[in-house]
C-alpha positions as CSV (number, residue, x, y, z in Angstrom):
1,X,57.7,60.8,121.8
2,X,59.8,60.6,118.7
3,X,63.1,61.1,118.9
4,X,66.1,62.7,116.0
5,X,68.7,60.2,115.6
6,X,72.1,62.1,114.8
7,X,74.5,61.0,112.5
8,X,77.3,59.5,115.1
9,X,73.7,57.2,116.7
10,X,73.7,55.6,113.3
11,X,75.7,53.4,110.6
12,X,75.8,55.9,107.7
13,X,78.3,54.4,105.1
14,X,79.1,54.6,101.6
15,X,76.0,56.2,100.7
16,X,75.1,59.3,98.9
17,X,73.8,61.7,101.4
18,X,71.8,65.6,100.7
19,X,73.8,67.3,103.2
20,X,71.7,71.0,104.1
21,X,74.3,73.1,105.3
22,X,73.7,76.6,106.3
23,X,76.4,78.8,104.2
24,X,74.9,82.0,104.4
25,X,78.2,84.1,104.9
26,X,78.5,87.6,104.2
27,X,79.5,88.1,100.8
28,X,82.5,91.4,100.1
29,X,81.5,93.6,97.1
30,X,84.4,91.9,95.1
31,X,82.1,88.9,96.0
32,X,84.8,87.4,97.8
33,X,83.9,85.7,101.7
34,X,84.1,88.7,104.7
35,X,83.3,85.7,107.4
36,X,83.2,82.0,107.3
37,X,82.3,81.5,110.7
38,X,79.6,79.2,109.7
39,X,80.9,77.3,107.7
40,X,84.0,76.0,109.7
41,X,81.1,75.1,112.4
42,X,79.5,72.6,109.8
43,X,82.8,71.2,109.0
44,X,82.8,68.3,111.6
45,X,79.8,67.3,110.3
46,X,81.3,67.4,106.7
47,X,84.4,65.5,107.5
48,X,82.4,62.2,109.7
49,X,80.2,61.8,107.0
50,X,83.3,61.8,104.6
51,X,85.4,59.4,106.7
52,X,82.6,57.4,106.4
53,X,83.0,57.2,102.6
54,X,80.0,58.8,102.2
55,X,79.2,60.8,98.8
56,X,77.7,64.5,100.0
57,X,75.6,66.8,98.0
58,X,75.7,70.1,99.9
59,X,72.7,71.9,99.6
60,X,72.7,75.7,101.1
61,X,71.2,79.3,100.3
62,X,72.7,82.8,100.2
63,X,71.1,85.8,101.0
64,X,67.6,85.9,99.5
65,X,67.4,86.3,95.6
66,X,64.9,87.8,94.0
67,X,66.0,85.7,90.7
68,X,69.3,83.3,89.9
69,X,72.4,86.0,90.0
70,X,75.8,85.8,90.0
71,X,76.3,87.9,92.7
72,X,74.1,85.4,95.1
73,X,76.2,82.4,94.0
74,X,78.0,79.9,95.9
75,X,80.9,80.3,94.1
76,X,83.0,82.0,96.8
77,X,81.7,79.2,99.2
78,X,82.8,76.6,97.2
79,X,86.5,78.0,96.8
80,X,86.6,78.4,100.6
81,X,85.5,74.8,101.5
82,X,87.7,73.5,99.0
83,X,90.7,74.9,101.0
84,X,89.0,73.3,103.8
85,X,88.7,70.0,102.5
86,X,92.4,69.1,100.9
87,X,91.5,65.5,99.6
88,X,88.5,66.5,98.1
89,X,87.7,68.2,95.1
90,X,84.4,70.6,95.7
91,X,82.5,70.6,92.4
92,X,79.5,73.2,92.1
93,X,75.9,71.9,90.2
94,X,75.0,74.9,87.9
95,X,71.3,73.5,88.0
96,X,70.6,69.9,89.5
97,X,66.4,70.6,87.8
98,X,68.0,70.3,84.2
99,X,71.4,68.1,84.2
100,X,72.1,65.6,86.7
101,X,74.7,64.4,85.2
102,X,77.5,65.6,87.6
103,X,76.0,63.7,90.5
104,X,75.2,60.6,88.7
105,X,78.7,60.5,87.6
106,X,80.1,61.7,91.0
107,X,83.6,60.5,91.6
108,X,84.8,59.3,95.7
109,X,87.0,62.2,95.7
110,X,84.3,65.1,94.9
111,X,81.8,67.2,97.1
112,X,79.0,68.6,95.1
113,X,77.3,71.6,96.0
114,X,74.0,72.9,94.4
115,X,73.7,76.3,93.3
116,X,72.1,78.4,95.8
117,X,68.6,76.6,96.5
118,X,67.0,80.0,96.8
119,X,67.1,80.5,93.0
120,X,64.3,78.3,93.1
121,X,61.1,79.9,94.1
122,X,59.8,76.3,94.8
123,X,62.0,76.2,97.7
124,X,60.6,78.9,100.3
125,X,57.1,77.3,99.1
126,X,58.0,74.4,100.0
127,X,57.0,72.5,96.9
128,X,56.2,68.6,96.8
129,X,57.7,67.9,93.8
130,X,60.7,70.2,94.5
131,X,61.5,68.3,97.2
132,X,60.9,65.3,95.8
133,X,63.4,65.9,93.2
134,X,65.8,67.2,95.6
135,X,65.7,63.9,97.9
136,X,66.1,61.8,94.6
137,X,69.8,62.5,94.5
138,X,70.6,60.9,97.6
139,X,69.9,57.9,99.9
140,X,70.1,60.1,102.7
141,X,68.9,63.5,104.4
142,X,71.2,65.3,107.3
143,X,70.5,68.3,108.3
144,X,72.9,70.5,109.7
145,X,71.8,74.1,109.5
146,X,70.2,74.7,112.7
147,X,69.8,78.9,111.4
148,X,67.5,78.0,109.2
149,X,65.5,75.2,110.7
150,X,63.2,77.9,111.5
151,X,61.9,78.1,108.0
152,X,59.1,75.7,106.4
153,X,61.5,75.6,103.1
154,X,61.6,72.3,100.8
155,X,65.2,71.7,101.5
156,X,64.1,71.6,105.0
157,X,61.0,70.4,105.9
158,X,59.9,68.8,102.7
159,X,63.2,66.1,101.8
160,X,62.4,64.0,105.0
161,X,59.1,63.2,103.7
162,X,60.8,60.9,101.3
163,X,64.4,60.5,103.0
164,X,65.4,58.4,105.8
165,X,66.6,61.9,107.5
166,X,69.0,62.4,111.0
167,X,70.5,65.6,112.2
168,X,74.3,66.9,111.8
169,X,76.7,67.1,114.7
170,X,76.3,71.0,114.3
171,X,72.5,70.9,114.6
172,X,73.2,67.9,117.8
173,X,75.5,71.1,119.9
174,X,73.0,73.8,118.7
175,X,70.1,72.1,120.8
176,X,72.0,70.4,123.5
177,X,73.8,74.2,124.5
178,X,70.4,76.1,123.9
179,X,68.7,73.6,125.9
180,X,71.3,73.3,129.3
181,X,70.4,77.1,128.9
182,X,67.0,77.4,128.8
183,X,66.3,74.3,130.6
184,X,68.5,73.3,133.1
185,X,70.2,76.4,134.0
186,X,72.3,77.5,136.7
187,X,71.3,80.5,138.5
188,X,71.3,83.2,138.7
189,X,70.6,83.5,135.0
190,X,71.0,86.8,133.0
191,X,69.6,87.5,129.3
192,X,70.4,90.3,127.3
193,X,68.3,91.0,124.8
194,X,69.0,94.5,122.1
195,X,67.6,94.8,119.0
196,X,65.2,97.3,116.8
197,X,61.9,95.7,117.7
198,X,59.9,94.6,120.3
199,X,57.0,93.2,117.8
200,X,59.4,90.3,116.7
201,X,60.2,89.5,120.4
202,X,57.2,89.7,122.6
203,X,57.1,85.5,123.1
204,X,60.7,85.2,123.8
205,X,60.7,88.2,126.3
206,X,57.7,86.4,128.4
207,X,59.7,82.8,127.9
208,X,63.0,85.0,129.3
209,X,60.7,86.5,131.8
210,X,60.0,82.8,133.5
211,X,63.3,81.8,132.7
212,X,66.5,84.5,134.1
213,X,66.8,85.9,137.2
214,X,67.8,89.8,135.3
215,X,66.5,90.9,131.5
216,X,68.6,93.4,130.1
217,X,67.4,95.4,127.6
218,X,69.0,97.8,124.7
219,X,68.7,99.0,121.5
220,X,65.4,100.1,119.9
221,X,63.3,97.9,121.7
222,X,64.3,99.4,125.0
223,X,62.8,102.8,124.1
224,X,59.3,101.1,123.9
225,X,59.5,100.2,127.7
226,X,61.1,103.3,128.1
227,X,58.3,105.0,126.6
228,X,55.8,102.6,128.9
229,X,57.6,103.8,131.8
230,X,56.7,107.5,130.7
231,X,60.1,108.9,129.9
232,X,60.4,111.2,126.8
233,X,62.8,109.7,124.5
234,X,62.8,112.9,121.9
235,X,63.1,111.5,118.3
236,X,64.1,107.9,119.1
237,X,62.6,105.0,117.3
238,X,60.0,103.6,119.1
239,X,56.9,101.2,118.5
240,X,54.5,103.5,120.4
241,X,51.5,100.8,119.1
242,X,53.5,98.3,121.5
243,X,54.0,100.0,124.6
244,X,50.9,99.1,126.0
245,X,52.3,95.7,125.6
246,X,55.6,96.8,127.2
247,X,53.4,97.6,130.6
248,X,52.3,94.1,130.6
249,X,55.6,92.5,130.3
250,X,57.1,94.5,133.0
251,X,53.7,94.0,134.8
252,X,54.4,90.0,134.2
253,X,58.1,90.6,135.2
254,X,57.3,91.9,138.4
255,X,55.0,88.8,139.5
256,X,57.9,86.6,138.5
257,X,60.4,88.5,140.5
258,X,62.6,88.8,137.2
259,X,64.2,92.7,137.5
260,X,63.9,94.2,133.5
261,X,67.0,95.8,133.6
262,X,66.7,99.2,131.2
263,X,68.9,102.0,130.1
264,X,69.7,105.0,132.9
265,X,72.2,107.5,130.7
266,X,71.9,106.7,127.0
267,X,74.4,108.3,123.9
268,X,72.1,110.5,121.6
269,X,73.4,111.2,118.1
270,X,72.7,111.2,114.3
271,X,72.9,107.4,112.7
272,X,75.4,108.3,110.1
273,X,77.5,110.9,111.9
274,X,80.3,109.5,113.5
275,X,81.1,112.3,116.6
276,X,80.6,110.0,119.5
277,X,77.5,111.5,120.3
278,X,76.1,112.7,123.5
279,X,75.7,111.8,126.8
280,X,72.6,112.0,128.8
281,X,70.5,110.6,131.7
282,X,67.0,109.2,130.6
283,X,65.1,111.6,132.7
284,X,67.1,115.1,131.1
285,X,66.3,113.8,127.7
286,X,63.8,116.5,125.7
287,X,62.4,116.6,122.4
288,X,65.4,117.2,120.7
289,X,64.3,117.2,116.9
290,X,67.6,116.2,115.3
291,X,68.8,113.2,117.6
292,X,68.6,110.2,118.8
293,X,68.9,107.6,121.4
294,X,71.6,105.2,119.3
295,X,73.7,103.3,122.6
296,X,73.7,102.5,126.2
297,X,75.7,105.2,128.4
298,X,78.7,104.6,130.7
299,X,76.5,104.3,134.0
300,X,74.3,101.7,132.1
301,X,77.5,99.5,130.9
302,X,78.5,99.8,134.1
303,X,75.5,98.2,135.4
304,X,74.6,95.8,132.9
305,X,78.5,94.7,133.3
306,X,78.3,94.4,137.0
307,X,75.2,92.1,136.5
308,X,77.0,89.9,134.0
309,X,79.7,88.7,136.4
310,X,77.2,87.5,138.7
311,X,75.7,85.5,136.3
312,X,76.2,81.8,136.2
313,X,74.4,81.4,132.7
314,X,74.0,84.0,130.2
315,X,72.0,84.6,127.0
316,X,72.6,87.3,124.6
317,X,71.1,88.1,121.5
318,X,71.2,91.4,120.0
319,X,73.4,94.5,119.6
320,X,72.3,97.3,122.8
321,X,73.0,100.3,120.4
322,X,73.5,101.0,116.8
323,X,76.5,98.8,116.2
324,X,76.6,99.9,112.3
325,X,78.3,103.2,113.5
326,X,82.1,102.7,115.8
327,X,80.6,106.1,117.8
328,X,77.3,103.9,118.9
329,X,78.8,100.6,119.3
330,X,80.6,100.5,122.7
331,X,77.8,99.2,124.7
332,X,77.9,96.6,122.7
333,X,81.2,96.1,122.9
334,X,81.2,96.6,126.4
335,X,78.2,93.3,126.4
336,X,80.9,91.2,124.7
337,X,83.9,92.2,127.2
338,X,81.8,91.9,130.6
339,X,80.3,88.1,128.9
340,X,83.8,86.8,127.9
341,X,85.4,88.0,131.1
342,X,82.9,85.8,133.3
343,X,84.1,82.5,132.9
344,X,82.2,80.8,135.5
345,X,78.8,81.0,133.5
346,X,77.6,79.0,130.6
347,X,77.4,81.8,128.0
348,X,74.9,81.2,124.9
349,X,75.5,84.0,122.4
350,X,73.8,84.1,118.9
351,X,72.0,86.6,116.0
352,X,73.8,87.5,112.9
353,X,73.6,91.3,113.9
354,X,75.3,90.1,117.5
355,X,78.2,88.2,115.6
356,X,78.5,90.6,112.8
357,X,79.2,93.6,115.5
358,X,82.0,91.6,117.5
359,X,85.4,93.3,117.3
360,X,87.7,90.8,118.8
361,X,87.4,87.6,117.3
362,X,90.4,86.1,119.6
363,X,87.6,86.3,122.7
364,X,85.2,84.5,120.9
365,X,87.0,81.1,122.7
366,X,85.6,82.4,125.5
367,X,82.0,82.0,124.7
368,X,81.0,78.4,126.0
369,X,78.7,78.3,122.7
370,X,78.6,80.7,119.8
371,X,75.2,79.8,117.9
372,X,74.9,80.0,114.4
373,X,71.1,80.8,114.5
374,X,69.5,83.9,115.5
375,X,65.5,83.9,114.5
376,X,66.0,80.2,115.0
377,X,68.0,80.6,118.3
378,X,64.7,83.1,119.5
379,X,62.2,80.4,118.3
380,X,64.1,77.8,119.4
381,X,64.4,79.4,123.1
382,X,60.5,80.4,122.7
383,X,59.2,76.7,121.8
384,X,61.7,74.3,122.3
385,X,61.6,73.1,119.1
386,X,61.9,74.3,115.2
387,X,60.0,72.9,112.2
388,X,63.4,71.5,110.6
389,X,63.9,69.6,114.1
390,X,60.4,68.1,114.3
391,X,60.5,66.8,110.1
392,X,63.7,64.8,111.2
393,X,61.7,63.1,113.8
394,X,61.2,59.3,112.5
């Protein structure tokens, strides 16, 4: 089996090295950064390579562009790591296809970023000679943006054909956390699992499934096993072409003595009006033609909490209700609070929706590992592995 070296297993020095990053923040309308959560978590990485006197050429997306715009630039990112980074001057690279000349002419005391590598459509096609071009600026490939090493993308999968190529200390913690988790954890487990849709997470419910000891479920994909379970849940979304699928899972759960943990009272309400909704057991619900099932009730928090500080490992990933609205958010509040109050378990949290829905950010310390992934976290936990994880593999 081969094996990724990471960047503190090797003798990386005064090189220039293609750093991919994962910067994808969320941007303010005045295009100025609402969260930099990720990347503070890339900036150990960052700062070993540059004690190292290593040159880096940052390479990271934003958003997904239909075309180059200035409202999916890197701009804002670049002013925020150049706070970060006080002895270095961050320089951004308009467009590294037509002038190289910044990075041929990069000074000790510069970090270069290239504009955002989705402006190039070569990139999600994961081009040859795109990538080829891209790996030409460097001596060496590190890649530390585990949220995206789900993707086939040149920047991720394609540079390592022609790089020698190790993984960042970000992406090292990503998989080490993930896998004491998934791999070698301590029992009993609990994984909470919210979300719209049950379509994108049918494998990772069955890997769960063999996995925790409890599987508790919210948000939209909830009502689907609701639905299999024959309760009427009015006007609330549901995937009513998956619920045969739901019996099976809960038909596979059963065999493996795992309990699916699902809603008993529920909040019903309209998405945009912010009232605080209405409370109601599953089994009173009717076909009420103007609401919907948006949060988990009071009895259900209560339950799902009492589960949680049991656990001894934990898994979250998803919001339990719709988070957008303050009136359908307290379950998932409530998930946070009961997670970061149990500090005998190994707590793995991750998703953007999860992260973007957090109120308190002082409790974040709490978490034993916050993930910057959240379809790579899923496909991660599913396979074991992610496409930018096996291209680093010499």
């Amino acid at each position: 089996m081969k094996k990724i070296k990471f960047i503190d297993q090797v003798d990386i020095q005064g090189k220039k090295v293609l750093l991919r990053v994962d910067f994808n923040v969320s941007i303010n309308s005045d295009l100025t950064i609402a969260d930099d959560f990720r990347i503070r978590r890339s900036l150990d990485t960052i700062k070993y390579l540059l004690k190292n006197n290593n040159k880096l050429i940052l390479v990271s997306h934003l958003n997904r562009p239909k075309k180059r715009s200035p409202e999916h630039s890197l701009k804002p990112v670049v002013k925020r790591l150049d706070q970060y980074l006080k002895d270095y001057k961050v320089k951004l690279v308009d467009d590294f296809t037509r002038d190289t000349s910044q990075i041929d002419n990069q000074k000790n005391n510069e970090v270069l970023m290239l504009e955002n590598i989705r402006f190039y459509p070569q990139e999600s096609k994961d081009d040859l000679k795109f990538a080829k071009k891209l790996a030409s600026l460097a001596d060496v490939f590190v890649n530390d943006a585990f949220g995206v090493s789900h993707r086939t993308n040149a920047s991720i999968v394609g540079v390592p054909r022609f790089l020698p190529s190790y993984g960042g200390l970000l992406l090292k913690k990503e998989m080490e956390m993930i896998d004491k988790a998934v791999k070698r954890p301590k029992q009993p487990v609990v994984a909470i699992i919210g979300g719209a849709k049950i379509s994108t997470k049918i494998n990772l419910i069955n890997k769960l499934i063999d996995i925790a000891n409890y599987l508790l479920i919210g948000g939209g994909l909830a009502n689907t096993f609701l639905c299999a379970q024959g309760y009427n849940i009015g006007q609330s979304f549901c995937e009513y072409e998956k619920v045969e699928m739901a019996r099976k899972i809960l038909f596979h759960a059963a065999k493996t003595q795992t309990a699916i943990i699902l809603p008993e009272d529920v909040v019903l309400g309209k998405r945009e009006v912010d009232d605080g909704g209405e409370i109601k057991k599953i089994e009173n619900i009717k076909d009420l033609d103007h609401l919907s099932i948006l949060d988990i009730g009071p009895e259900t928090q209560a339950k799902y909490g009492s589960i949680i500080t049991k656990a001894k490992t934990i898994i979250w990933n998803g919001p339990v209700g719709y988070a957008e609205n303050p009136s359908f958010k307290r379950g998932t509040d409530f998930i946070y609070y009961s997670i970061t109050e149990n500090q005998d378990a190994i707590s793995v949290v991750g998703g953007g929706d999860t992260l973007a829905t957090i109120s308190k950010e002082e409790y974040l310390n709490k978490i034993t590992h916050i993930s910057t992934g959240g379809g790579a976290m899923l496909e991660f936990i599913e396979k074991g592995t992610l496409p930018g994880i096996e291209a680093l593999k010499q």
